[in-house]
N, C-alpha and C positions, 0 to 999 in steps of 0.2 A: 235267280242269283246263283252263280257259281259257288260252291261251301270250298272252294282250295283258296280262295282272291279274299283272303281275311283282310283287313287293315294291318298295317303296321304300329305294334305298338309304339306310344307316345312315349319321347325321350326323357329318361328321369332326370329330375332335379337333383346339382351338385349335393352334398351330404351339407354342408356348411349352409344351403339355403333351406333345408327342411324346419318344418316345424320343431319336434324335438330340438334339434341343433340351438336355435331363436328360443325356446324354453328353457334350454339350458342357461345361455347367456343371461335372459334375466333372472334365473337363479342363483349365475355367479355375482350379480350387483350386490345381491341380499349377503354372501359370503362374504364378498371384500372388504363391505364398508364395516361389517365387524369388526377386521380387524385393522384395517386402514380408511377413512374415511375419504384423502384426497386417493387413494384407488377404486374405491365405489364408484367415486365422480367419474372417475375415468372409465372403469367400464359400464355405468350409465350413459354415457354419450354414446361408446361405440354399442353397444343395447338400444338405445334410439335411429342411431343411422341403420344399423341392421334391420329391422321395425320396417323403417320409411324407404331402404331401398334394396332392399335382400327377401324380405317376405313376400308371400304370394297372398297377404292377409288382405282382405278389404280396408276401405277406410276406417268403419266405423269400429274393425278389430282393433287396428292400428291405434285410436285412439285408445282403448282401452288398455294395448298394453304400454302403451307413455306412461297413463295415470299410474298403473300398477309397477312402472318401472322406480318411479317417484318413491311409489310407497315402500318399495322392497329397499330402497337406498334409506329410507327413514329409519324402516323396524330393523334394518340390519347393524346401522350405526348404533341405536339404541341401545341393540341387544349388545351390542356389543363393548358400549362404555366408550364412543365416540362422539355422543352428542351430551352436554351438560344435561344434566337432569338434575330435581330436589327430590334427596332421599330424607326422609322424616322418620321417626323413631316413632310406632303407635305406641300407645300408651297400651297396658293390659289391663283389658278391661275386669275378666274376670279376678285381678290381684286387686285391684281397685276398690271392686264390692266389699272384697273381703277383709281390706285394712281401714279401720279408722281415719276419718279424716284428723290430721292433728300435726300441730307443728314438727315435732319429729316424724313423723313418715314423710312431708313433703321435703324436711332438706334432706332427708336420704336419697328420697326421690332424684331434686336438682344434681347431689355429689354424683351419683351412678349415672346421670345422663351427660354430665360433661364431656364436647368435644375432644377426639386426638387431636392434639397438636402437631403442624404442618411439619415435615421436616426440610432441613437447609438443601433445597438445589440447584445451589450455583456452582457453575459450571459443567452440569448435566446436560443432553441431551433434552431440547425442551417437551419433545413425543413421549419419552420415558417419563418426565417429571410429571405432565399431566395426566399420562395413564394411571402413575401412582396416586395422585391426590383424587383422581375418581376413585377406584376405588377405594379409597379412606372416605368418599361421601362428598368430597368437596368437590365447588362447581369451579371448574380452571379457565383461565381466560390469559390473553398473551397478547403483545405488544412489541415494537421496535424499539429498542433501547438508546439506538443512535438518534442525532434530530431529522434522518431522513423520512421516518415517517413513513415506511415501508412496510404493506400489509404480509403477514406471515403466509405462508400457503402449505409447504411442506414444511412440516414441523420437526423432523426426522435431520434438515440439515441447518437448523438455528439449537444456539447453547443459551443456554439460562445464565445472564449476568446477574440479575435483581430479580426479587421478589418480596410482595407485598400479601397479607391473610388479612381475612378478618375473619375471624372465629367464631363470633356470634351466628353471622350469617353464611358461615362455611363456605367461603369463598376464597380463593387463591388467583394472585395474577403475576404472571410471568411475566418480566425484562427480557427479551433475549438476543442478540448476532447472530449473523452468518456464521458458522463452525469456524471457519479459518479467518474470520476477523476480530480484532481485541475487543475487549470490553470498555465502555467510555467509563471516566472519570466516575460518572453519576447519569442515571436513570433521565435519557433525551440529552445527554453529553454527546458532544462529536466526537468519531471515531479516532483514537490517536494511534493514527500511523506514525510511523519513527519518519524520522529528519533525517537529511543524508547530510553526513560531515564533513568536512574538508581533509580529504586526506590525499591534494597534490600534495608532493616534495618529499610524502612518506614511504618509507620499504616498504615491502609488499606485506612484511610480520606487522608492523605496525597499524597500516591500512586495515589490515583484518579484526585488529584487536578495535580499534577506532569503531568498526563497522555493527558488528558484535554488541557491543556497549551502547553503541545509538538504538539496538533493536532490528538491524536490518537480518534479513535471511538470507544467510551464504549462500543457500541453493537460488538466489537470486541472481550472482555476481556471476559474469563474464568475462573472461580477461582478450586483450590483443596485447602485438608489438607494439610498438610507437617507430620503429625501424622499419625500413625496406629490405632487408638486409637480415633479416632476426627473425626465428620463425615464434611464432606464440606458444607462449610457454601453457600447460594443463597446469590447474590448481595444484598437484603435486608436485611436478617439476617445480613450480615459482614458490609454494613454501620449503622446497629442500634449499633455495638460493633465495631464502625471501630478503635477507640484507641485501644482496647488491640485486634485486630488480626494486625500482622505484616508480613511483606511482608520476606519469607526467600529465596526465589525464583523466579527466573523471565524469562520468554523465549516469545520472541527472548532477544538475549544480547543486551545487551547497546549499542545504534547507529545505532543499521541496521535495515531500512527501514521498514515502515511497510505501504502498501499498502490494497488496498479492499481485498485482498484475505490472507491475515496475519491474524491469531491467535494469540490474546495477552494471557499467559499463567499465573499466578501470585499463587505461595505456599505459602498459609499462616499459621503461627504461631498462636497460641491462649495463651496468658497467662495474667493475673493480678498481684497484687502488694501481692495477696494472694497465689499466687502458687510456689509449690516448684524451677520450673524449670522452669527460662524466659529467655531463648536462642534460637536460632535456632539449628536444629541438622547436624552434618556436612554432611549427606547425604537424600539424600529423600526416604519418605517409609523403612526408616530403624528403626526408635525410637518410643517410646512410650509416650506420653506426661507425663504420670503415669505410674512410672516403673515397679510397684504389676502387670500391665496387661501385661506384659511380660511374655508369658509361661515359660520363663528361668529363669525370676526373682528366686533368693534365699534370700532375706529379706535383703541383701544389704551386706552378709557376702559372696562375690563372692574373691576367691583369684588365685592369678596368674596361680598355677598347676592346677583348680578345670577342669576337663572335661565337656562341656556343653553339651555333649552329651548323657551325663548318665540322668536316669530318679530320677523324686522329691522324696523327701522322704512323704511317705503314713504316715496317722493317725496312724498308729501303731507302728511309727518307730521314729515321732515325739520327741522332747522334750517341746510339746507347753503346755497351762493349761489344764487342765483337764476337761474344760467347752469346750471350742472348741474342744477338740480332735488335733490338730493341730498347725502348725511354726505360732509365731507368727509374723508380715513383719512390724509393725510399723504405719504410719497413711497413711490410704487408700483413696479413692474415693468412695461414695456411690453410689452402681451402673453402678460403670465400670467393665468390665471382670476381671476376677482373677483365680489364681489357685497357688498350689494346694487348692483343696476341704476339706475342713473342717480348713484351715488357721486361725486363727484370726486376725487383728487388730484395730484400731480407724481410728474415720472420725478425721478432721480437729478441729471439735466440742469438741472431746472425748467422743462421743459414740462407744461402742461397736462394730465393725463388724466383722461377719464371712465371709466366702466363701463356697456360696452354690449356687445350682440351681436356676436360677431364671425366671421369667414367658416364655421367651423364650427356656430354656432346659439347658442353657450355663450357666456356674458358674457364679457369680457376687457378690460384696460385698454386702452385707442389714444386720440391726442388729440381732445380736445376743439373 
């Protein structure tokens, strides 16, 4: 045999699949569940999959450390005041010997061994409220407060509504929600979500106060136009103008529920005491708040036969002045869209306007 023709050493093993590595993890089961019991669980699973397909263990290791993963999730919860336990009060024995038996020593006895009583946590955190009542000795136990009958898991994100003790037997049971859901009436009451109100034909101030008062969450509301023509106003733009935007739309309808996961939806109107047209329009995304920005628009000489489908009449075909080249529509908006190109008419003012290109490329009334 050649002594230079050694083998090549065997390739080691990732750090993450060694033994120590796999030792540790079931170490950290026995830690977590201390102090979180739905965290124990969780890394008791990934501690068993590690085990079953990361280890280079045999079978029969393998089973051994399941068992012992079990048990490290047990004695850690224990120790840790995650799992109910009955704490008992021994009696001493050696004061016992020493005091007479006799009516007065035992109700001293009874008065000194009376339970603390429970304190009020509602609206706690329900992880906090049982932590607490274990340590005072009592055994805590919890339930859904709604009639949906929904088992608790993480404790951490349900609130204590209700709660029931019995003191004798030092026991406490928690009502509790989801964090961000209300509290029912009574203990297996349905959840009362707020009702959405009727707030068409309302200003935007009004709507809001309406909405507020039913219980809905403004960081739920959404606004648009109800115009073609009108860009959507932001929640602050439309409460600095909340009188004259009105509410022409609204979803959900009137009365049904609106819970955390509901979109409040509200179409608003835009007009003053100055504009031609202060209605809502009967459909949404269909009208123009200023009719000239209607590429159909005809200067308001539209008749029953007229085909809307034919195309405008061109500057040359016009019968408009002779300064615009173009129809004249009557009084416009400055700086809203328009067409056709080369149109005339006035602002609201009685200035001049044409219809022509403007800084964007797009026709738009400016004077003439």
């Amino acid at each position: 045999m050649n002594p230079y023709n050694t083998p090549a050493p065997a390739p080691s093993r990732p750090w993450w699949r060694t033994t120590p590595a796999l030792l540790g993890l079931l170490a950290l089961v026995a830690l977590l569940s201390a102090f979180s019991l739905p965290l124990g669980f969780l890394a008791m699973i990934a501690a068993m999959v590690a085990v079953w397909v990361l280890s280079p263990w045999r079978w029969f290791t393998r089973i051994g450390a399941t068992l012992s993963t079990l048990l490290l999730l047990t004695v850690g919860a224990g120790l840790g005041g995650q799992v109910d336990d009955s704490r008992t009060a021994p009696a001493d024995a050696k004061t016992a010997d020493n005091v007479p038996a006799s009516g007065t020593a035992v109700s001293a006895s009874q008065t000194g061994s009376k339970a603390a009583k429970a304190g009020d946590y509602t609206g706690r955190p329900l992880n906090e409220a049982e932590k607490d009542m274990r340590s005072a000795g009592y055994t805590a136990i919890n339930h859904d407060a709604a009639d949906e009958d929904r088992v608790i898991i993480l404790q951490s994100g349900w609130t204590v509504c209700f709660q029931s003790s019995n003191t004798a037997a030092k026991s406490i049971d928690f009502a509790a929600v989801r964090t961000w859901e209300p509290c029912p009436e009574k203990d297996g009451g349905p959840l009362p979500w707020p009702k959405m109100p009727n707030v068409v034909g309302a200003t935007y101030n009004k709507a809001v106060e309406d909405l507020k008062q039913a219980g809905v969450n403004l960081d739920q509301v959404t606004l648009d136009d109800v115009y073609l023509d009108i860009d959507t106003p932001t929640a602050v733009e439309a409460a600095k103008d909340g009188d004259d935007w009105r509410v022409c739309f609204q979803s959900p309808g009137t009365g049904n529920k609106v819970d955390f996961v509901t979109t409040v939806n509200l179409r608003l109107g835009l007009w003053t005491d100055a504009d031609l047209v202060r209605h809502c329009p009967s459909e949404k995304d269909t009208t123009y708040k200023i009719p000239a920005n209607d590429p159909d628009y005809n200067g308001g000489n539209n008749n029953t036969d007229r085909d809307h489908s034919a195309p405008h009449r061109d500057s040359s075909s016009s019968s408009g002045s002779s300064t615009s080249g173009g129809t004249s529509v009557g009084t416009v908006h400055p700086g809203s869209f328009c067409s056709p190109a080369g149109a005339a008419g006035v602002s609201s003012a009685g200035t001049p306007m044409v219809c022509g290109p403007g800084s964007d490329g797009r026709d738009r009334w400016h004077r003439a």
